[in-house]
Backbone as CSV, one residue per row, in Angstrom:
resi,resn,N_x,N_y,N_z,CA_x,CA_y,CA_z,C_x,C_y,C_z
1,UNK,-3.352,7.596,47.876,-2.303,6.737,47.395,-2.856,5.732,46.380
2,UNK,-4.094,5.154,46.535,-4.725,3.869,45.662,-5.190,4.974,44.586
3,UNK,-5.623,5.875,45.222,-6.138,6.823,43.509,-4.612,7.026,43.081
4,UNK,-3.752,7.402,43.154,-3.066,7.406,42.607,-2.152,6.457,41.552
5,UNK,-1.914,5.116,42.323,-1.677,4.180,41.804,-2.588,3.915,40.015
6,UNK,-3.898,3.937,40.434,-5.292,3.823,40.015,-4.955,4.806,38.418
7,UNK,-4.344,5.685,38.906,-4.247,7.136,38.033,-3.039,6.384,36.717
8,UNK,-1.830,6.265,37.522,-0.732,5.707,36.708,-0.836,4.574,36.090
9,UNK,-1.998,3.406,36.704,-2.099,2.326,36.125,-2.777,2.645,34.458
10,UNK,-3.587,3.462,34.532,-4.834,4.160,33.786,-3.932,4.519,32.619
11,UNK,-2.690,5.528,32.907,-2.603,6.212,31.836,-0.921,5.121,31.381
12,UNK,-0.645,4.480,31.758,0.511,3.439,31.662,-0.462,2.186,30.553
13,UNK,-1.847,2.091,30.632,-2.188,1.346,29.982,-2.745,2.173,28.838
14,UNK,-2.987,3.419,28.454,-3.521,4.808,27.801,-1.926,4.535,26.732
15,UNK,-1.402,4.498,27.514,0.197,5.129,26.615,0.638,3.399,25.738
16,UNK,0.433,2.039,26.416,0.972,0.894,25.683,-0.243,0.925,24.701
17,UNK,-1.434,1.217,25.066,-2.674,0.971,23.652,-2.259,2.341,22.645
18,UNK,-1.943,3.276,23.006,-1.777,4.603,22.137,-0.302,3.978,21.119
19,UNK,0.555,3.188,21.682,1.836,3.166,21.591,1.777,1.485,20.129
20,UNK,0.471,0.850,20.543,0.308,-0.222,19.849,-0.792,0.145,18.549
21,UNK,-1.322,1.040,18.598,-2.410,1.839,17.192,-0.755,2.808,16.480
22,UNK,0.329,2.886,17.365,1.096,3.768,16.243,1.558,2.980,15.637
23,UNK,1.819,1.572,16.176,2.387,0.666,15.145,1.787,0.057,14.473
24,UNK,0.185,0.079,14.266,-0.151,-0.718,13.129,-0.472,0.577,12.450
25,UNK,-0.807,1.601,12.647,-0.488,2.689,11.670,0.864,2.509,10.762
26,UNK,1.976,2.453,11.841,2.647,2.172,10.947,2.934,1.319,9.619
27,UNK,2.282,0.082,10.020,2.457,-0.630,9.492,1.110,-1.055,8.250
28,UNK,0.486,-0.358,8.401,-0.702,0.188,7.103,-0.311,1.162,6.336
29,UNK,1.040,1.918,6.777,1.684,3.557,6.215,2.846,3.215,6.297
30,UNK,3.327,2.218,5.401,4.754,1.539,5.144,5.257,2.143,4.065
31,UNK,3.988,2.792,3.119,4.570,3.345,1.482,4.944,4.370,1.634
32,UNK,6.707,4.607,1.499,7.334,6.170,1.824,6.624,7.472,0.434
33,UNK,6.278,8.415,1.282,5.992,9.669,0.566,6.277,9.632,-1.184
34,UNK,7.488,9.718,-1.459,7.629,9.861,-2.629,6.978,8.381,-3.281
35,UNK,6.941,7.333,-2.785,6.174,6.443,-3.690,4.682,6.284,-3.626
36,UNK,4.058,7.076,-2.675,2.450,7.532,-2.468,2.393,8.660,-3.747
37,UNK,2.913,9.692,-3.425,3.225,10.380,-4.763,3.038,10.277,-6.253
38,UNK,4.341,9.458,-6.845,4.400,8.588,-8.098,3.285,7.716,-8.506
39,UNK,2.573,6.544,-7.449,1.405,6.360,-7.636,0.271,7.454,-8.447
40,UNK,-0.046,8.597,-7.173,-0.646,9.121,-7.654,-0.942,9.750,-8.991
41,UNK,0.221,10.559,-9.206,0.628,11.051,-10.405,0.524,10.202,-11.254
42,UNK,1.045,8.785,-11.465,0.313,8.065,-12.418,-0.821,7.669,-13.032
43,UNK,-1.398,7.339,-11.849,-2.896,7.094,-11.834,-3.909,8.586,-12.506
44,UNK,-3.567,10.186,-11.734,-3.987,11.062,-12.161,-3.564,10.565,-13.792
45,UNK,-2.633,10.360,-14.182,-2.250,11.067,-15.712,-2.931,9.794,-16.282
46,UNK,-3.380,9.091,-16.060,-4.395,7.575,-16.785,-5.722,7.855,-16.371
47,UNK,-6.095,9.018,-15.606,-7.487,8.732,-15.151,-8.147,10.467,-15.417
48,UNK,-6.912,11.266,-15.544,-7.179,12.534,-16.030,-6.796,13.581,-14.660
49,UNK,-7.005,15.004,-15.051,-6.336,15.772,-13.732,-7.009,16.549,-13.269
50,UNK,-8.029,15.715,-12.508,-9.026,16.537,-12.084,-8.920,15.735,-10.592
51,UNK,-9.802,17.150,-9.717,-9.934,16.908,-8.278,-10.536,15.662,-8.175
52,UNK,-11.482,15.236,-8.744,-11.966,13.906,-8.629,-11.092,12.527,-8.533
53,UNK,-10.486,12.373,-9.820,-9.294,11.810,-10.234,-8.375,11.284,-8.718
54,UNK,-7.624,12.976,-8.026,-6.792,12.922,-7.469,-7.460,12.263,-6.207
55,UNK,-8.837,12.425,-5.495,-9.120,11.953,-4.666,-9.752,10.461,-4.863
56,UNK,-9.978,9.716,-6.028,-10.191,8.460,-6.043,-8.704,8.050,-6.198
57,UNK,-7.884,8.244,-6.688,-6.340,8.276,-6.760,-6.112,7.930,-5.434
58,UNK,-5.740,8.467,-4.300,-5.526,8.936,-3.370,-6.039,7.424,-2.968
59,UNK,-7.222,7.489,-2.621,-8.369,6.246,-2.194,-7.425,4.792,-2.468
60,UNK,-7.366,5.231,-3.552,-7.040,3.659,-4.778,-5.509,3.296,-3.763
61,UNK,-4.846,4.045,-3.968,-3.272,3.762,-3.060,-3.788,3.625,-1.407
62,UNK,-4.508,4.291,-0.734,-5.001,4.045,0.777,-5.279,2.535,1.090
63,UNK,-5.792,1.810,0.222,-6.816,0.725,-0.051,-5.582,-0.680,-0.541
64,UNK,-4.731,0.077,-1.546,-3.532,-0.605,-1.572,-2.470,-1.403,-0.560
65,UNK,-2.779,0.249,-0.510,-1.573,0.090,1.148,-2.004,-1.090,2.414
66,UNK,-3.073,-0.671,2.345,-3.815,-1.381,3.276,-4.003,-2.977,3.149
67,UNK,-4.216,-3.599,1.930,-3.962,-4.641,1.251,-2.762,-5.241,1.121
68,UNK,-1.605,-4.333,0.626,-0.024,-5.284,0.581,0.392,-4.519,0.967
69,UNK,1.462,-5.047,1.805,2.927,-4.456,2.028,3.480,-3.900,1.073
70,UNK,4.514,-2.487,1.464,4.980,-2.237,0.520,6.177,-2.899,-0.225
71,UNK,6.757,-3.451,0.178,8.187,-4.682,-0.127,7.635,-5.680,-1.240
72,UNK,6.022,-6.211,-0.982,5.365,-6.920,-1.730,5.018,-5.858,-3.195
73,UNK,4.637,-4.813,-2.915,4.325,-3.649,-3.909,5.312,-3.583,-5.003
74,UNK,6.367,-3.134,-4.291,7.651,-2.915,-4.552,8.515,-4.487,-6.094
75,UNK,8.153,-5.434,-4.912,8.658,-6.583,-5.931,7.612,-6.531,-7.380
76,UNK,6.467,-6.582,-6.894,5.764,-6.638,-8.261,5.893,-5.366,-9.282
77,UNK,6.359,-4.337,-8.820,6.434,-3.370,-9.620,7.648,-4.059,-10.770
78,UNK,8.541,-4.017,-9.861,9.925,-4.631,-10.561,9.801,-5.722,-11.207
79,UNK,8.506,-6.833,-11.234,8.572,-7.637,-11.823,8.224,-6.939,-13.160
80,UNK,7.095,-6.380,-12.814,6.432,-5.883,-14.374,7.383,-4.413,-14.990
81,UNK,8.438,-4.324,-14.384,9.004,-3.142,-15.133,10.045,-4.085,-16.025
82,UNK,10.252,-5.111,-15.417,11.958,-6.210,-16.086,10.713,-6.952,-17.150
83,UNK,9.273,-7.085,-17.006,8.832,-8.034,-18.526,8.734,-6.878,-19.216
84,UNK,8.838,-5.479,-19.637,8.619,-4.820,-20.262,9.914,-4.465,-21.168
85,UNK,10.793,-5.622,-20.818,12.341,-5.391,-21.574,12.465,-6.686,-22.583
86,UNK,13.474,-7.075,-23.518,13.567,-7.956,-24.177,15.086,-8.359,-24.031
87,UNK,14.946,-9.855,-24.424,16.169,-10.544,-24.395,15.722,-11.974,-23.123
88,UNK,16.826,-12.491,-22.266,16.424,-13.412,-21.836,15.912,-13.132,-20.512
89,UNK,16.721,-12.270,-19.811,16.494,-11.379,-18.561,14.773,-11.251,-18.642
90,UNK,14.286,-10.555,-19.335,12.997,-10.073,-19.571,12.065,-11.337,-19.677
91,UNK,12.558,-12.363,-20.368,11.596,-13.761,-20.524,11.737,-14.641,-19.580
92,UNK,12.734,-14.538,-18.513,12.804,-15.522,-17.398,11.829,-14.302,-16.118
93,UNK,11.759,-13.287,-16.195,10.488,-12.359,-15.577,9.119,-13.125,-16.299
94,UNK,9.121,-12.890,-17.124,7.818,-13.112,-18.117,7.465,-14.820,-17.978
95,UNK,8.074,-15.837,-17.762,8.084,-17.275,-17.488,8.427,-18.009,-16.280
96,UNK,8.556,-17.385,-15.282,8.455,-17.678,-14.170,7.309,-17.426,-12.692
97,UNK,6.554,-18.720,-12.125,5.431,-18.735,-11.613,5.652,-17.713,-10.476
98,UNK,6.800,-18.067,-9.681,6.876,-17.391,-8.880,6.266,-15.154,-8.851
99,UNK,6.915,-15.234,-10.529,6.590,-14.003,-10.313,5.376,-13.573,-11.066
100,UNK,4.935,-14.508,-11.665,3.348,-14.456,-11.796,2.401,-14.236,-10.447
101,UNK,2.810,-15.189,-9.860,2.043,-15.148,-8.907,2.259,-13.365,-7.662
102,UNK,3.668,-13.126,-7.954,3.872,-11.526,-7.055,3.245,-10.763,-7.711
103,UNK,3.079,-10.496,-9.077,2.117,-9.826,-9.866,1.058,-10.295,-10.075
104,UNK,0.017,-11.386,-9.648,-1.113,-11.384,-9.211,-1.975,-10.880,-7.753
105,UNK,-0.729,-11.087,-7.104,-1.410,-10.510,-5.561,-1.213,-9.080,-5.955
106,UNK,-0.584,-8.196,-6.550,-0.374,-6.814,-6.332,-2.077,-6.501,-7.663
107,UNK,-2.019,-7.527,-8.546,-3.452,-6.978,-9.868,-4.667,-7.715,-8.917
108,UNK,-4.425,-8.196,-7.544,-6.028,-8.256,-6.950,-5.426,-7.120,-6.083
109,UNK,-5.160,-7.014,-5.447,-5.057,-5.880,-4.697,-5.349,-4.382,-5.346
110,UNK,-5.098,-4.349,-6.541,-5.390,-3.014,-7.468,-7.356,-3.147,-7.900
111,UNK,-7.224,-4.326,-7.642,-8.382,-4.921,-8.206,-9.692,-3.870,-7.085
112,UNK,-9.257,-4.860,-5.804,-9.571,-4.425,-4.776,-9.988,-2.971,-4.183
113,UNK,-8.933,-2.074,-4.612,-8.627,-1.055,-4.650,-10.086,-0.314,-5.618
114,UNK,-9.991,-0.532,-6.577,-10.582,0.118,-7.589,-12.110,-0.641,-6.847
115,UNK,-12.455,-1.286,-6.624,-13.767,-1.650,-6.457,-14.015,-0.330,-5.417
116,UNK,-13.408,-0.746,-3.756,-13.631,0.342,-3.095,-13.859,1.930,-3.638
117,UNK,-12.950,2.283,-4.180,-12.433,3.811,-4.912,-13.456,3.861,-5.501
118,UNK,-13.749,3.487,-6.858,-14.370,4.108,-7.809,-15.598,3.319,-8.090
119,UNK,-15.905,2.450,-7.535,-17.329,1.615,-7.733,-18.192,1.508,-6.318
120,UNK,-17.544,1.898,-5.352,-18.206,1.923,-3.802,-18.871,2.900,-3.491
């Protein structure tokens, strides 16, 4: 009966630690498929299309991920896709700290990235 207890206690604490590594997995693997993807493919087509490429590629977004959230990712993308437009829309992106600063945490984090990847 105590081995038993002993048994269920064992694997009841097996299943909340198994159950608490899926969620910070999760939560290191927040970037949905198709935007792991697009990364890549970008990066390949700036860095060339070779197996090498695709697996420092690969690295470079792992390292990302791991660094920011994707919501944080996400905003800075959008910041730097709206300064790449003109008019006022585009210059209140381009003149505002706030989003300087969302597109600085995402260019150390790339930063970051690339040290690991391709200089480690």
């Amino acid at each position: 009966m105590i081995r038993r207890l002993a048994e269920r206690g064992a694997l009841a604490a097996l299943a909340l630690t198994l159950s608490g590594l899926a969620g910070l997995a999760a939560e290191e693997n927040d970037y949905p498929t198709d935007a792991r993807v697009d990364y890549v493919f970008g990066c390949m087509a700036a860095n060339g299309q070779t197996r090498e490429s695709l697996q420092k590629c690969s690295c470079s977004l792992d390292q990302l991920a791991a660094i920011l959230p994707y919501d944080k990712y996400v905003q800075a993308s959008t910041i730097l896709s709206m300064r790449q437009g003109i008019g006022n829309r585009a210059n209140e992106f381009k003149s505002t700290k706030i989003f300087d600063d969302k597109v600085a945490d995402l260019r150390r984090a790339q930063a970051e990235a690339e040290i690991r990847c391709y200089h480690g």
